[in-house]
N, C-alpha and C positions, 0 to 999 in steps of 0.2 A: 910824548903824544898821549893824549888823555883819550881813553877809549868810548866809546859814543854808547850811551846809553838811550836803549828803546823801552816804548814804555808796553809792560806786557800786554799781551793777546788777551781782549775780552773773549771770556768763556761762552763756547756753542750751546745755544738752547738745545737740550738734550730733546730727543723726542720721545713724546706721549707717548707711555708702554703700553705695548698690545697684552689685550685680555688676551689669558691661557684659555686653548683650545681642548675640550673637553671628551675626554674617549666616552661610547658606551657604557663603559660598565661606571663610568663616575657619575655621568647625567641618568643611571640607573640608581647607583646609588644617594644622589640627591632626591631624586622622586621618589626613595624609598625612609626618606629622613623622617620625613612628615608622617610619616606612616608608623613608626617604629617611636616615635618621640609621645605621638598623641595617637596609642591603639584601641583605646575606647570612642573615640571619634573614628578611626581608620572603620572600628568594626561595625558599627553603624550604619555608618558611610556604604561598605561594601554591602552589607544588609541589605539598603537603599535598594540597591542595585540588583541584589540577589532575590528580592523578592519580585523586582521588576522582570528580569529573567525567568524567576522562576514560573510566574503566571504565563509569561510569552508559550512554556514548553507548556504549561497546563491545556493552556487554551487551545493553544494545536493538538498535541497529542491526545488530549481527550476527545475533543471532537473528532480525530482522526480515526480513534481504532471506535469508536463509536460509527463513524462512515463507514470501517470495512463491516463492520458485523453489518451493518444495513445492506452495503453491497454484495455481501456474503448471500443475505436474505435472497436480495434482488435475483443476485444469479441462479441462487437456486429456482427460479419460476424459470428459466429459457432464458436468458438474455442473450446466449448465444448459440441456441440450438435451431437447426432448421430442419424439415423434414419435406422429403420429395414423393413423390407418388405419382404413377401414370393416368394421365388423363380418359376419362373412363371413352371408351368406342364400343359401341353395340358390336360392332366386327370383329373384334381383337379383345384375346382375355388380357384384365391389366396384368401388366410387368416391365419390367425394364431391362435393358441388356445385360446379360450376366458379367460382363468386362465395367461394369457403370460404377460400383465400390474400387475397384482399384483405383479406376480414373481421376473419380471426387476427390482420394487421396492424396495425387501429385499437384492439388489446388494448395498454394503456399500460405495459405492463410489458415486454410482447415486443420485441424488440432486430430481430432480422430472423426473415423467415421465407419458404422454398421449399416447392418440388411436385416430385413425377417422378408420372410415369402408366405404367403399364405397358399399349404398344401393339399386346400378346400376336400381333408378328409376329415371324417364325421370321431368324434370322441366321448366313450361312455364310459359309466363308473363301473359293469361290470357286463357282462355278455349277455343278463337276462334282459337289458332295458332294448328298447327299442331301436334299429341299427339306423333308422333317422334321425333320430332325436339326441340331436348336441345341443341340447341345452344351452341354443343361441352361444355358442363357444366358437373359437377359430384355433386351428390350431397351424401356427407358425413354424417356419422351419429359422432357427437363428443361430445369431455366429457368437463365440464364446466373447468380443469385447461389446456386447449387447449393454450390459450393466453399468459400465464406464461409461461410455457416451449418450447416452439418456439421463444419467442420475438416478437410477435403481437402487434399492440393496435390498438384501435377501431379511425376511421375516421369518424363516425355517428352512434348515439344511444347509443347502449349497449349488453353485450355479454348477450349468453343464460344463467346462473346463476341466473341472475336476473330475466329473467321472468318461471323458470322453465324446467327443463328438460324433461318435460311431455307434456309441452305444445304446442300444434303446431304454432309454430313460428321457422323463422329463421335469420341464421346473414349471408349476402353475402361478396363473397371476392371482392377484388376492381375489379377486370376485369369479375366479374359478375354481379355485380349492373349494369355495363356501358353495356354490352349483353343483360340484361332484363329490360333496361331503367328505373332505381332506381334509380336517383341519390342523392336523400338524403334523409333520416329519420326526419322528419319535429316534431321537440317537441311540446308537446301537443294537435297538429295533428293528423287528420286521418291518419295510418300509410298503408303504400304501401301493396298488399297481391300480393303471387306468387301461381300458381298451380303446388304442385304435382304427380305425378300421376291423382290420381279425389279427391284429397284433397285439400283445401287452404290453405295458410301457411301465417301466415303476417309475414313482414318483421320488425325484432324490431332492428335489425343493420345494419353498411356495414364496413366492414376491411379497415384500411388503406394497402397500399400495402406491403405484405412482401417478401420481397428479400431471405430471408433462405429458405421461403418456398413456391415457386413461385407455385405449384399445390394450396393449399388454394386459390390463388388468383383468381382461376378459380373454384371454388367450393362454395356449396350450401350448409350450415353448419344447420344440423337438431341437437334437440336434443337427449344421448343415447336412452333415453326413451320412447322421443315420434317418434323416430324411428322402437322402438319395434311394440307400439300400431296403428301408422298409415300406415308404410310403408313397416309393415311384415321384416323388419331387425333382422336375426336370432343369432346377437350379437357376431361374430365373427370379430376381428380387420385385417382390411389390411396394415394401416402402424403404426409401434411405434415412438414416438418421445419419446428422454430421455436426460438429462441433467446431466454430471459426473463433480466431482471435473478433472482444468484440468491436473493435475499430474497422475492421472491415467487412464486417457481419454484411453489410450493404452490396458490398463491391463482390460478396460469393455468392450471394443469393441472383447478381445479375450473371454471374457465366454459370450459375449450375446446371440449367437445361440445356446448353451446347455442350457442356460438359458432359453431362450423363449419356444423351442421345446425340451426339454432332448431326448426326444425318435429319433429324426428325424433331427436334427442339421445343418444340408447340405442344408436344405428345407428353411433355414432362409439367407439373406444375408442384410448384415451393411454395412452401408455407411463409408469411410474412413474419420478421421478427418478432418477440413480444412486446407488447405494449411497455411490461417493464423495463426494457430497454431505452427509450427517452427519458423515465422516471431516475432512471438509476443516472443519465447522464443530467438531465437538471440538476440534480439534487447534489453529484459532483462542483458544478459551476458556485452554486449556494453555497457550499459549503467554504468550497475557495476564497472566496468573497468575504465570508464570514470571519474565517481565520486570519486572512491580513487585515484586515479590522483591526480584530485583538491582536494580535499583537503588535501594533504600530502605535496603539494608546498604551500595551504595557511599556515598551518603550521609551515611551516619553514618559510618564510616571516616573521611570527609573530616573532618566536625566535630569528630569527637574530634581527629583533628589543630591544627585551628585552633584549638580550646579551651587546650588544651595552649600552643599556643605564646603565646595572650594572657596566661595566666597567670604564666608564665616573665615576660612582656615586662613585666607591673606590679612583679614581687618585684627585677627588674634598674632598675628607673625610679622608683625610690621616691625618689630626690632632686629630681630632677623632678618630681613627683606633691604632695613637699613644701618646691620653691620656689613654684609656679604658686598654691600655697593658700596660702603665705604673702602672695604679692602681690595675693590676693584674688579669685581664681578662686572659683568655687562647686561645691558637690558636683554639681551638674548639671551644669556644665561637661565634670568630668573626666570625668564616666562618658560624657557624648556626644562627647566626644575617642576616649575608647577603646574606645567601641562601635562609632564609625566606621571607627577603625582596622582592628577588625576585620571589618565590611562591607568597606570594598575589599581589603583583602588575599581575600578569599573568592569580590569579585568582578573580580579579574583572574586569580586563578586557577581561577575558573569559564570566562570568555571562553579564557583558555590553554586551559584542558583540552577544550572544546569543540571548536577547531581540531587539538587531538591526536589526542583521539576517532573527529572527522569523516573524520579524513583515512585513521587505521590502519583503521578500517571500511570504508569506500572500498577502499583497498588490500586487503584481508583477501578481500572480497564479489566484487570483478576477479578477483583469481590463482584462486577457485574457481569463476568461471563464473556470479556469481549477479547479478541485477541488486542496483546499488545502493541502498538505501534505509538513508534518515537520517531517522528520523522527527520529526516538527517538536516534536509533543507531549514526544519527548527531550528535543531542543535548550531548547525555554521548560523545562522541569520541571530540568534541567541548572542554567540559570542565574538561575532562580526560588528552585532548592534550595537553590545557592550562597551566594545573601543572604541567604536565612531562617538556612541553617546557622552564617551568620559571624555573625549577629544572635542566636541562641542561643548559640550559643559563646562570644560577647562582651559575656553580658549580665553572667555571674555574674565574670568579672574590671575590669568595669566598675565594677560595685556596688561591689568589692570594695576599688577603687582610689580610690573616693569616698569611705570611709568612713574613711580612714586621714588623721590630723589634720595639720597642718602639720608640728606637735612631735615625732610619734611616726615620721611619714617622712621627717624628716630625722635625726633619732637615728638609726636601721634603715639609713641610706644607706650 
């Protein structure tokens, strides 16, 4: 019996191998080939970009701390100072309730807030002049954070704090020193004494002049307490000064008269903000405006550069581009090689350009006196920009690099 012969099994078409799936740190280390193979292009390239960054931080940061010094200015004129005074009545001397400072203070917006009272006694330079004649002077009874919430500072000596609120002593304003011929508080000297009333008072300060609050300038600054004791002041306040966040400068100035007076609210009248106050918010808006401006052209600056140079780097790699697809890379492959590529090229010279930036603003913001400011919002939108722009810029020589066959980039090579 002859055994039967079958004719063998035609062989299974094997199937098409799958491209190898690529960890992080290899699609790292391909977009870092290019970089490490051709470093005087890589550094360029990042240059490209680092100077694009770096003008973005210029452009902000300079004009930034150049705005606070301006808003520095601004604030200093009042932008957030209000001042309250009782509305004058032939029948009633002004003043306001003596509980009206505490009260202002539980308003959550207000920052600080002082009193003076005018203790309409007469003050001379020495007991021979004339017991009427003050020298068109007022002299105040006030509370030692006086100099904080006005913007005062002292031009000689030292405020009332220091030597006590009790004490009979006082601080002149600058166009009263120069009225009662004081012109300076000599340290460790005999200090200057003024009469008033039939009391003596030495003089332990003199105001430099203040512009917010030209009445001080002409005033005779007693303490609350040795107002009480000396000069029979029955501790009622004539003017409030007070200090509000400036966002809602608006919104204290409408409850401050129920505030002060609940009972009587008509009897109170506030001063309106400063004028410098809408200047200083314009010129915010302006400036805003300004600065994403620049840096949305430095931006693109940058990327057109990086663009540029990814495409140069495919038409120079085309051999490369068609051995990798001969060995069986996949189009996704290459174009996440050379998308990467150009991600970090974008994003070391964003980090570069940021430490450029940082530093010539810095520098620039010193030699003119301004405070430094680097604003954070730059810094992230800087090297937030950076990667988005290498990511645009690397998408279309990505694409581009992927489409190009084995056959057809290594012919080209």
């Amino acid at each position: 019996m002859s055994a039967e012969i079958r004719p063998a099994a035609a062989p299974r078409p094997s199937a098409a191998p799958r491209p190898v799936r690529l960890a992080p740190t290899d699609v790292l280390a391909l977009g870092a080939l290019g970089i490490r193979i051709r470093r005087a292009r890589a550094v360029l390239s990042a240059l490209g970009i680092a100077i694009g960054i770096a003008t973005t931080i210029l452009v902000t940061a300079i004009p930034a701390a150049g705005n606070r010094a301006l808003m520095d200015e601004l604030s200093a004129l009042g932008t957030n100072l209000l001042q309250a005074v009782p509305a004058p009545d032939p029948g009633e001397p002004p003043r306001l309730p003596t509980e009206s400072v505490p009260m202002v203070g539980r308003i959550g917006p207000v920052t600080s807030v002082t009193a003076v009272a005018n203790t309409h006694a007469v003050v001379r330079r020495s007991d021979l002049v004339d017991p009427r004649d003050g020298s068109g002077l007022a002299v105040l009874a006030s509370r030692p954070d006086l100099l904080d919430t006005i913007g005062a500072r002292m031009y000689r000596g030292h405020f009332l704090d220091r030597a006590g609120p009790a004490l009979p002593t006082v601080v002149l304003g600058h166009v009263a020193a120069a009225r009662l011929g004081v012109p300076d508080v000599p340290p460790g000297g005999p200090e200057p004494q003024v009469i008033i009333g039939e009391r003596w008072f030495t003089v332990v300060g003199i105001l430099a002049t203040t512009p917010l609050s030209p009445d001080i300038d002409r005033a005779v600054l007693v303490g609350w307490d040795a107002a009480r004791t000396e000069l029979g002041f029955d501790g009622y306040p004539t003017v409030i000064y007070l200090r509000a966040r400036e966002s809602a400068i608006e919104a204290v100035r409408a409850v401050l008269p129920a505030t002060i007076n609940p009972a009587q609210p008509s009897t109170v009248m506030v001063s309106r903000p400063s004028d410098a106050l809408a200047a200083k918010r314009a010129t915010q808006h302006a400036f805003s405006a300004l600065l994403l401006g620049l840096a949305v052209v430095a931006l693109l600056v940058g990327g057109v550069g990086v663009a540029n140079t990814m495409v140069i780097s495919v038409l120079e790699r085309r051999a490369e581009i068609g051995l990798r697809r001969a060995l069986g890379a996949s189009r996704g492959q290459i174009r996440v090689q050379f998308l990467t590529e150009s991600v970090l090229l974008s994003a070391l010279g964003g980090v570069a350009g940021t430490v450029l930036g940082a530093v010539a603003a810095a520098g620039y913001a010193a030699s003119h006196g301004w405070p430094v400011v680097i604003p954070g919002g730059a810094v992230a939108a800087g090297l937030g920009g950076a990667v988005l722009v290498g990511m645009v810029a690397g998408l279309y020589p990505a694409v581009r690099a992927a489409r190009l066959t084995p056959t057809a980039a290594l012919a080209s090579a």
